[in-house]
VOBA-1610 file (N, C-alpha, C; in pm, whole numbers, padded with zeros to 5 digits, always signed):
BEGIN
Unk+02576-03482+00593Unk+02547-03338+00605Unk+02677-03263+00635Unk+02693-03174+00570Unk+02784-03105+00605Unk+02828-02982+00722Unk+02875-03013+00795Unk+02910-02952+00899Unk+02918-02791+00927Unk+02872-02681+00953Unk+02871-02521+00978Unk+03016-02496+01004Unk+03089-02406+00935Unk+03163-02352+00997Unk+03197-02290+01164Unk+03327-02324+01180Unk+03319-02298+01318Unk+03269-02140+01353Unk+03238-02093+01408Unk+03187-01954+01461Unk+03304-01867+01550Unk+03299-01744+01559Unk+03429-01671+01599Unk+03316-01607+01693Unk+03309-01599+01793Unk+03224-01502+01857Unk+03297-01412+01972Unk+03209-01326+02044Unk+03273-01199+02080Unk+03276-01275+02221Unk+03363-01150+02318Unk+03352-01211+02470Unk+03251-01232+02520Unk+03166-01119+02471Unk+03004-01062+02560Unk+02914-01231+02495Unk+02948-01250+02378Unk+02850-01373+02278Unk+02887-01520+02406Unk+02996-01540+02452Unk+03077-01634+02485Unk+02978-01648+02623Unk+02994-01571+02687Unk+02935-01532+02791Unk+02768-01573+02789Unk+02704-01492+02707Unk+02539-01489+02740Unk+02556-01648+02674Unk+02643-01721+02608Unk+02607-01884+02564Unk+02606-01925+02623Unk+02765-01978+02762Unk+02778-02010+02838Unk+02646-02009+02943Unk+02661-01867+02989Unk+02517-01853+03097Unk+02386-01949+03023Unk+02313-01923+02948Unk+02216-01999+02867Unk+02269-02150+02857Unk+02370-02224+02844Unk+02406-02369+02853Unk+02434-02388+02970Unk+02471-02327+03099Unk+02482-02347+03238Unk+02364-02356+03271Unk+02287-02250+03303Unk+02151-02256+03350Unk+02065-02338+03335Unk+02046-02404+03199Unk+01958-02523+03141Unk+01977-02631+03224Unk+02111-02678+03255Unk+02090-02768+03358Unk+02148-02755+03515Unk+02155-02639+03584Unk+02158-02594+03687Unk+02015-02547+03728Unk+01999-02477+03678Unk+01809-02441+03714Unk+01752-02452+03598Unk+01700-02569+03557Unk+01580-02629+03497Unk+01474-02596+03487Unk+01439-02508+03592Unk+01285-02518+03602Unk+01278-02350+03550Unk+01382-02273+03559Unk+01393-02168+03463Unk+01434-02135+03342Unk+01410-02219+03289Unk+01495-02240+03181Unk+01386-02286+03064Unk+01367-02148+02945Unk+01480-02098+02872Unk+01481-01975+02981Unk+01587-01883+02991Unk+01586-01750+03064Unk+01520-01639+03006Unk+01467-01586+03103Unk+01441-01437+03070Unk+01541-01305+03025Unk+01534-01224+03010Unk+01653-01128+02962Unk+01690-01095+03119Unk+01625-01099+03218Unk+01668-01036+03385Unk+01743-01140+03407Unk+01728-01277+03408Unk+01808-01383+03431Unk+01932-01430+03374Unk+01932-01378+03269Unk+02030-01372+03141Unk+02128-01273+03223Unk+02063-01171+03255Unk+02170-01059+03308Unk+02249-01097+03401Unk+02183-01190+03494Unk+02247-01186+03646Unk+02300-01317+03636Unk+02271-01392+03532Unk+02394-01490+03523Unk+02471-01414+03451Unk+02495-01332+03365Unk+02604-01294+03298Unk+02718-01207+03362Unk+02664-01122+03489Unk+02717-01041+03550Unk+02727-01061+03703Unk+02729-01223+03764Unk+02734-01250+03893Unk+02924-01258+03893Unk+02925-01263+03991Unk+03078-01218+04054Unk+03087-01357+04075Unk+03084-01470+04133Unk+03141-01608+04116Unk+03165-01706+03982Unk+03216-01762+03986Unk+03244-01925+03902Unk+03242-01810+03723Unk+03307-01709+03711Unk+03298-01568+03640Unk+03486-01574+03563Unk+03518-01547+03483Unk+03624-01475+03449Unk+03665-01431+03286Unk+03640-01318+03221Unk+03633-01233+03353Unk+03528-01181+03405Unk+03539-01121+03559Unk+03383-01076+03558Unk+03318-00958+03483Unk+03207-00932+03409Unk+03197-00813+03344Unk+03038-00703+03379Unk+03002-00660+03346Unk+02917-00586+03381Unk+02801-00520+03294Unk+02790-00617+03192Unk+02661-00593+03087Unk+02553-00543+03089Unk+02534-00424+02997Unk+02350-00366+03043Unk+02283-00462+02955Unk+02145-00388+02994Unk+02043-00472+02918Unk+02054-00418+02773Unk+02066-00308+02711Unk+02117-00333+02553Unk+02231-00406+02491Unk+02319-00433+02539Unk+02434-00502+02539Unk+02384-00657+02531Unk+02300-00704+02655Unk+02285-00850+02602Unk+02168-00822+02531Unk+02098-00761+02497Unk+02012-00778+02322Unk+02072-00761+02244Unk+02182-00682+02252Unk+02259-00656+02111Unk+02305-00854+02039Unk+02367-00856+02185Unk+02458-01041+02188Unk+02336-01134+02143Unk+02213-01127+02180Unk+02132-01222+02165Unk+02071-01198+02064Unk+02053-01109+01946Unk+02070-01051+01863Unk+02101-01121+01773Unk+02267-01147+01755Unk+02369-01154+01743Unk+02388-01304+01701Unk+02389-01346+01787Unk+02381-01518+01858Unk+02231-01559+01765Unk+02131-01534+01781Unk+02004-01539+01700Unk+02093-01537+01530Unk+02112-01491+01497Unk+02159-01457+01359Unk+02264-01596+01319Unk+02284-01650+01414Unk+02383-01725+01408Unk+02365-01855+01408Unk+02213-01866+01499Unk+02106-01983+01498Unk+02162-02027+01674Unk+02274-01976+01696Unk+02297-02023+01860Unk+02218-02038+01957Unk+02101-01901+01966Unk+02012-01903+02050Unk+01878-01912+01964Unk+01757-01934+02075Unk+01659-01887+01979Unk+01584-01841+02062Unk+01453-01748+02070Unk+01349-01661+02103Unk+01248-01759+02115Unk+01165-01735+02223Unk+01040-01740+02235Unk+00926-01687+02320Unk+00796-01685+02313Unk+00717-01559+02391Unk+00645-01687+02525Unk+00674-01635+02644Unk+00568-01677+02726Unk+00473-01533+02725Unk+00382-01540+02736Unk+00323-01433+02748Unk+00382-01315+02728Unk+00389-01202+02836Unk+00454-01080+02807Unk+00597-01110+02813Unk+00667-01199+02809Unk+00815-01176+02846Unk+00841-01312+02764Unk+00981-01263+02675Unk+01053-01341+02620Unk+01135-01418+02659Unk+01174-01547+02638Unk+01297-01641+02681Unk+01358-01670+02578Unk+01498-01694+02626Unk+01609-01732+02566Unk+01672-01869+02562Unk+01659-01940+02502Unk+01781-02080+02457Unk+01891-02095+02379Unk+02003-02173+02442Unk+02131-02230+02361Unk+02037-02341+02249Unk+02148-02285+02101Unk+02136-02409+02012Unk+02314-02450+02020Unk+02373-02466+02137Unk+02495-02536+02061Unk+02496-02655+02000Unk+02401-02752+02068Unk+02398-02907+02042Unk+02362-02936+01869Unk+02247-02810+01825Unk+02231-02782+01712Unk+02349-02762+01605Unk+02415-02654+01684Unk+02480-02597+01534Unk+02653-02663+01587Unk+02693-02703+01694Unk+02783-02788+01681Unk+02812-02903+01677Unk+02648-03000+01690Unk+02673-03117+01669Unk+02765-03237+01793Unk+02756-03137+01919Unk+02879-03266+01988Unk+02783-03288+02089Unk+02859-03385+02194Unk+02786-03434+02280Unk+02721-03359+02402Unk+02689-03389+02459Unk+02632-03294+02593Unk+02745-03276+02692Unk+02849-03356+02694Unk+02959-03357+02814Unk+03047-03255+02729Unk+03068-03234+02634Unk+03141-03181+02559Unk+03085-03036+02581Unk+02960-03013+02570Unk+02915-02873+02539Unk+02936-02827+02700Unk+02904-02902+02796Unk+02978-02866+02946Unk+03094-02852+02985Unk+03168-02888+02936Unk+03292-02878+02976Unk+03358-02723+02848Unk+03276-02727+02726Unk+03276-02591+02667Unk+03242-02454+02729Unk+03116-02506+02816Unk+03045-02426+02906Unk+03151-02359+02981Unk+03171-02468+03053Unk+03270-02404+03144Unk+03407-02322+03136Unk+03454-02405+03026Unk+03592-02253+02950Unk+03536-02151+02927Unk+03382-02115+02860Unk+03355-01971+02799Unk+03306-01926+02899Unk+03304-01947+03043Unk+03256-01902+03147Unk+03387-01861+03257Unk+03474-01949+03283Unk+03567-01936+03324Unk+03719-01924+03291Unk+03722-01899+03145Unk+03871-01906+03071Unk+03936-02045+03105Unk+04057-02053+03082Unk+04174-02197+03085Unk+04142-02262+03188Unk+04174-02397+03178Unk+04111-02473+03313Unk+04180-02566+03293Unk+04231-02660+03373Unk+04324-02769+03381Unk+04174-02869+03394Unk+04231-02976+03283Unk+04163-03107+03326Unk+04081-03128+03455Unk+04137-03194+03545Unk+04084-03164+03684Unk+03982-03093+03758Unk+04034-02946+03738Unk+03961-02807+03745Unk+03846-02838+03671Unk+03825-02855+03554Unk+03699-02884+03464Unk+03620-03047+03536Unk+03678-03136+03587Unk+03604-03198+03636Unk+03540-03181+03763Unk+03614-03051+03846Unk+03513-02997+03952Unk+03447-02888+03926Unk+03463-02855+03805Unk+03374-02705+03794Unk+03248-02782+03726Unk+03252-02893+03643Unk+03108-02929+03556Unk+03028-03006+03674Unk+03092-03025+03783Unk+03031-03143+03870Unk+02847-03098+03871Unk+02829-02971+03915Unk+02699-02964+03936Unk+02584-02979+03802Unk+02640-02997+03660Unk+02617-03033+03504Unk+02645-03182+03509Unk+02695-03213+03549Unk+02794-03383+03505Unk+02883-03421+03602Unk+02851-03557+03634Unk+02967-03562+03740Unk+03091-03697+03633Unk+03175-03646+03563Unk+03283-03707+03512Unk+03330-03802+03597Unk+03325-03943+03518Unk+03370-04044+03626Unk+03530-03998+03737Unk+03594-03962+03615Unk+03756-03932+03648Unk+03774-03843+03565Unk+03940-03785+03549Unk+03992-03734+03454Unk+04019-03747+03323Unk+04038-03913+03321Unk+04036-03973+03228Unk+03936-03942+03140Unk+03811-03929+03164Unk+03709-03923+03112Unk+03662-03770+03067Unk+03746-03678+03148Unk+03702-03488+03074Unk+03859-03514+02985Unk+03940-03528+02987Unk+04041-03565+02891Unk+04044-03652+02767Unk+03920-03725+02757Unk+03923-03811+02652Unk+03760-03685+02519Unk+03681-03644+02642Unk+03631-03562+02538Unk+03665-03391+02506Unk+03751-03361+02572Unk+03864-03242+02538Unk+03929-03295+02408Unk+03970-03402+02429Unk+04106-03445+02292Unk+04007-03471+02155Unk+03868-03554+02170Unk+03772-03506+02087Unk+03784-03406+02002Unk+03714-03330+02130Unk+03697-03136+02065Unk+03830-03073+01937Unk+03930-03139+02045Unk+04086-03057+01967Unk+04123-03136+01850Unk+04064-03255+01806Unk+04069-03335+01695Unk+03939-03368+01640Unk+03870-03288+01644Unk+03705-03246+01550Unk+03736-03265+01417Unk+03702-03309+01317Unk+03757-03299+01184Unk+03700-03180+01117Unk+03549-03111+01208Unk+03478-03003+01139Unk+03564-02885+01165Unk+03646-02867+01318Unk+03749-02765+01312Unk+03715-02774+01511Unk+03839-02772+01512Unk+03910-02802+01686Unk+03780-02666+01736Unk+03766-02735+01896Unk+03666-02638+01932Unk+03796-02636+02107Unk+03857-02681+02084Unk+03963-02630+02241Unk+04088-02649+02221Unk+04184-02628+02240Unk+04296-02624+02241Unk+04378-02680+02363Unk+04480-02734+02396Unk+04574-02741+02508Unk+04669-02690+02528Unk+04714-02565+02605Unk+04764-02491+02622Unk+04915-02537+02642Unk+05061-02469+02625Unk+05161-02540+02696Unk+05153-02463+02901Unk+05233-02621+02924Unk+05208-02581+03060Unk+05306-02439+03084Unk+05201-02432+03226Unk+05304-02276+03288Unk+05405-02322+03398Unk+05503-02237+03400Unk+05616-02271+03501Unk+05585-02310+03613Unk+05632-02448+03666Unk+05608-02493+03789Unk+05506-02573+03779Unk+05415-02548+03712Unk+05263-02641+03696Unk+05219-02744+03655Unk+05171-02857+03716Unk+05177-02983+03713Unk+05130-03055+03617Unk+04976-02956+03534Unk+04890-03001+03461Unk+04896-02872+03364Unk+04839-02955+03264Unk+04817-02843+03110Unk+04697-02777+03115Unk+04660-02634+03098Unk+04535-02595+03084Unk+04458-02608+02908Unk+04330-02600+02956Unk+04297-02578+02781Unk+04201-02478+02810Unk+04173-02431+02662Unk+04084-02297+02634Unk+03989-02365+02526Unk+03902-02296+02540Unk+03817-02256+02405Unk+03863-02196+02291Unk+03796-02258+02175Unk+03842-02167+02024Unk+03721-02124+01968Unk+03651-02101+02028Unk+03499-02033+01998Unk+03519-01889+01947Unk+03592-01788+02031Unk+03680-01674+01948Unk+03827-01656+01900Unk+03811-01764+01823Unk+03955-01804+01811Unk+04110-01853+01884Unk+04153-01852+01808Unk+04282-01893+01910Unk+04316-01753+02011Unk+04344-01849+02117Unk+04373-01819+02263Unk+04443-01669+02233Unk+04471-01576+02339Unk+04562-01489+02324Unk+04703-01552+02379Unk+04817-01426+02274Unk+04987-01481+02339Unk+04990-01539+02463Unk+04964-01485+02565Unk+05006-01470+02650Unk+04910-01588+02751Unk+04771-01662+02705Unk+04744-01717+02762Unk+04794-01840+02799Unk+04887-01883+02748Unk+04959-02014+02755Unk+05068-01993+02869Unk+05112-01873+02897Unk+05204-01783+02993Unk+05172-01754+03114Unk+05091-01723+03143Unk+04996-01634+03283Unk+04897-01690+03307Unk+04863-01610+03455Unk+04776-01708+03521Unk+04659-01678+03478Unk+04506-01710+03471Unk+04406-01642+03447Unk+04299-01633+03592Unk+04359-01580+03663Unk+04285-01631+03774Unk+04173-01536+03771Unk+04051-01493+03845Unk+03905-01437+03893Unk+03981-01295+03848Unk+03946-01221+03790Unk+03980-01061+03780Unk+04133-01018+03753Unk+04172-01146+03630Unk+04297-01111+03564Unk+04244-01005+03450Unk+04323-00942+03403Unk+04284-00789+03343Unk+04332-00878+03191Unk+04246-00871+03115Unk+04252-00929+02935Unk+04277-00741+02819Unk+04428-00832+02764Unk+04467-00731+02684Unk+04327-00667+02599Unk+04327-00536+02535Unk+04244-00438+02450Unk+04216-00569+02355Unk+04308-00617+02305Unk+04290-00706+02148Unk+04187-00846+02217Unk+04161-00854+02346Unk+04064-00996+02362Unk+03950-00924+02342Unk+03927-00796+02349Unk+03779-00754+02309Unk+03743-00701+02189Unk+03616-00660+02140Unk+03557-00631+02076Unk+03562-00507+02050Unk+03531-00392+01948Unk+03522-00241+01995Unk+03385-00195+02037Unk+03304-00290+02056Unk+03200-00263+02139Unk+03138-00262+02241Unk+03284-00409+02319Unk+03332-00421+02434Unk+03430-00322+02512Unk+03493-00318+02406Unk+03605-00201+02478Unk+03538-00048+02486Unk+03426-00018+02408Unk+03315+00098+02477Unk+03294+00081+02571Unk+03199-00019+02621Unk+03152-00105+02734Unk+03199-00052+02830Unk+03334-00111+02850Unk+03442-00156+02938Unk+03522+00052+02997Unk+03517+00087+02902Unk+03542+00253+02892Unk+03418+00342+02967Unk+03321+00288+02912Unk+03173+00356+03005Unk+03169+00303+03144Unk+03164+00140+03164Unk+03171+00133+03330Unk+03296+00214+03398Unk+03397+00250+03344Unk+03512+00344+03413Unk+03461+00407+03427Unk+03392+00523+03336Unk+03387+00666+03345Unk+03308+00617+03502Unk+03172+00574+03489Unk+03055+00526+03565Unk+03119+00503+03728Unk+03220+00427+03731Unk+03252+00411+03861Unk+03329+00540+03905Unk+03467+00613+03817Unk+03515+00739+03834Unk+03421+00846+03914Unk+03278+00852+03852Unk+03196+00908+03867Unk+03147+00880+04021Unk+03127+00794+04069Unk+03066+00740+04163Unk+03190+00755+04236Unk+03331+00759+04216Unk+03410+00745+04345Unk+03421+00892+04372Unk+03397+00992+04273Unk+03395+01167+04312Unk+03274+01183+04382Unk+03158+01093+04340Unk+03061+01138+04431Unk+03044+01118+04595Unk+03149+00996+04590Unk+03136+00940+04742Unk+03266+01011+04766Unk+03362+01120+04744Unk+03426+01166+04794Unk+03394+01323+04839Unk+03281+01356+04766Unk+03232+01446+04814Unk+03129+01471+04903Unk+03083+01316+04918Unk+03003+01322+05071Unk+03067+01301+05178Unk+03212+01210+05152Unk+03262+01189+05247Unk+03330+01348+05327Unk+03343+01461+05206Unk+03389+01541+05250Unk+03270+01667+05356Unk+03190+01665+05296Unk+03074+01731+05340Unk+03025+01661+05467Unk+03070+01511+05514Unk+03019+01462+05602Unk+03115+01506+05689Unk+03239+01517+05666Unk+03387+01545+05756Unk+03351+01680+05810Unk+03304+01737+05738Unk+03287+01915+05741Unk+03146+01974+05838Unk+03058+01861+05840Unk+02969+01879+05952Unk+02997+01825+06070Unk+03128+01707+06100Unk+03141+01670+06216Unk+03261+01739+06271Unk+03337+01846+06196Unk+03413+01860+06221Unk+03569+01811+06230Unk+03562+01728+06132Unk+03680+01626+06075Unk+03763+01715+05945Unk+03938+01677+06003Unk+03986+01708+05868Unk+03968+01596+05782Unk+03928+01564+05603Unk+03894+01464+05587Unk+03991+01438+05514Unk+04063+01497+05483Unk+04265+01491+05435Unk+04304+01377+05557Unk+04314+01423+05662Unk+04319+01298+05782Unk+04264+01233+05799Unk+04132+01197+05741Unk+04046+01077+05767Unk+04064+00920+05704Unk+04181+00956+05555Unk+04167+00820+05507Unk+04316+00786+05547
//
C-alpha cells in the first residue's frame, strides 16, 4: 500500500492533534474529547509551547480541517460530539513514535532525554537509547522524515529535535532557546493565526485600559494620587 503524503499542518492543527494524542492516554476514561476538553487542553498554561489562546471557532475551524485530512474523526454521544486522533491511521508508525511526536507538537524542540521525561506519563522509555533509536526511525522514514535533529546550541550538551509535521523547523530554531513563552517569528504562523494572535492583543489592550480606569476611579475615591500609586 502506498503510503499518504506527509501532511503540512498549521500551529493551531499541531496543537488540537497533540492535545487529542496526549489525552487518549493520560485520561482514558475521557477520551475521545469533547470540544470543552479539546479547549482546555489546547489552551492550559503547562507542559505548553507555545502557550496560545484558542476560541471555540478556531478549534472547529482546526478540527474541521484535521477531519478533511482523515487525522481526526467525529462522533455523537448523545447531545455532544467527541473528537479522536487518526495519526496511527494515516501515519502508519508505532505508538512510541506517535508519543514522542506528541510531545514535540506540544512542546517544540526537545533533547532526547527531555522527551524521555516528558512521555513518561504515555510511556516510560527504558533509556535514551531507546527514544533515540525511534526518533532516528522517524528522520529515516522512507515515506518522508517526520523529525528532524537539530544542530546543537552553544554550550549544549545534547542535540534537540523537532517535528516536520509543518515543515521544516524555522532558521532560527536550531539557534535559540525555545523555552515556555519564547515569542515564534510572524512566518511560524498561519494568517489565520496571526488574526488570532492580533485579536487576543487588541482583547488584553482592552482589558489593561479597563483595569486602569478602575484603578483610577478607585484612587479618586480614596483619595490617592494614582500617578503615585504604581
Amino acid at each position: 500500500m502506498t503510503s499518504s503524503p506527509l501532511p503540512t499542518l498549521s500551529l493551531l492543527e499541531t496543537r488540537v492533534l497533540g492535545v487529542l494524542a496526549e489525552k487518549q492516554r493520560t485520561v482514558p476514561d475521557s477520551y475521545p474529547l469533547t470540544l470543552n476538553a479539546l479547549l482546555a487542553g489546547c489552551n492550559q498554561k503547562t507542559s505548553r509551547n507555545p502557550i496560545l489562546e484558542v476560541s471555540d471557532a478556531e478549534a472547529q475551524a482546526t478540527l474541521d480541517s484535521l477531519k478533511g485530512r482523515s487525522l481526526v474523526s467525529e462522533t455523537s454521544g448523545g447531545r455532544t460530539f467527541r473528537y479522536a486522533h487518526n495519526i496511527d491511521g494515516v501515519l502508519r508508525i508505532p505508538s512510541q513514535s506517535i508519543i514522542l511526536l506528541t510531545v514535540l507538537m506540544l512542546r517544540g524542540p526537545q533533547t532526547a532525554g527531555e522527551l524521555r521525561i516528558a512521555c513518561d506519563r504515555m510511556h516510560n522509555f527504558a533509556d535514551i537509547s531507546a527514544v533515540e533509536g525511534f526518533l532516528e526511525e522517524m528522520a529515516e522514514r522512507a515515506a518522508g522524515a517526520l523529525v528532524v535533529k537539530l544542530a546543537r546550541l552553544p554550550g549544549a550538551r545534547e542535540s534537540r529535535w523537532a517535528h516536520l509535521l509543518s515543515g521544516g523547523p524555522a532558521e532560527d530554531a536550531a539557534t535559540s532557546a525555545t523555552g515556555p513563552g519564547t515569542p515564534l517569528a510572524a512566518a511560524d504562523f498561519s494568517l489565520g493565526e496571526v488574526a488570532a494572535l492580533k485579536a487576543n492583543v487588541a482583547r488584553l489592550e482592552g482589558e489593561v485600559a479597563r483595569l486602569d480606569a478602575l484603578l483610577a476611579r478607585v484612587c479618586s475615591e480614596l483619595g490617592i494620587d494614582a500617578g503615585g500609586s504604581r
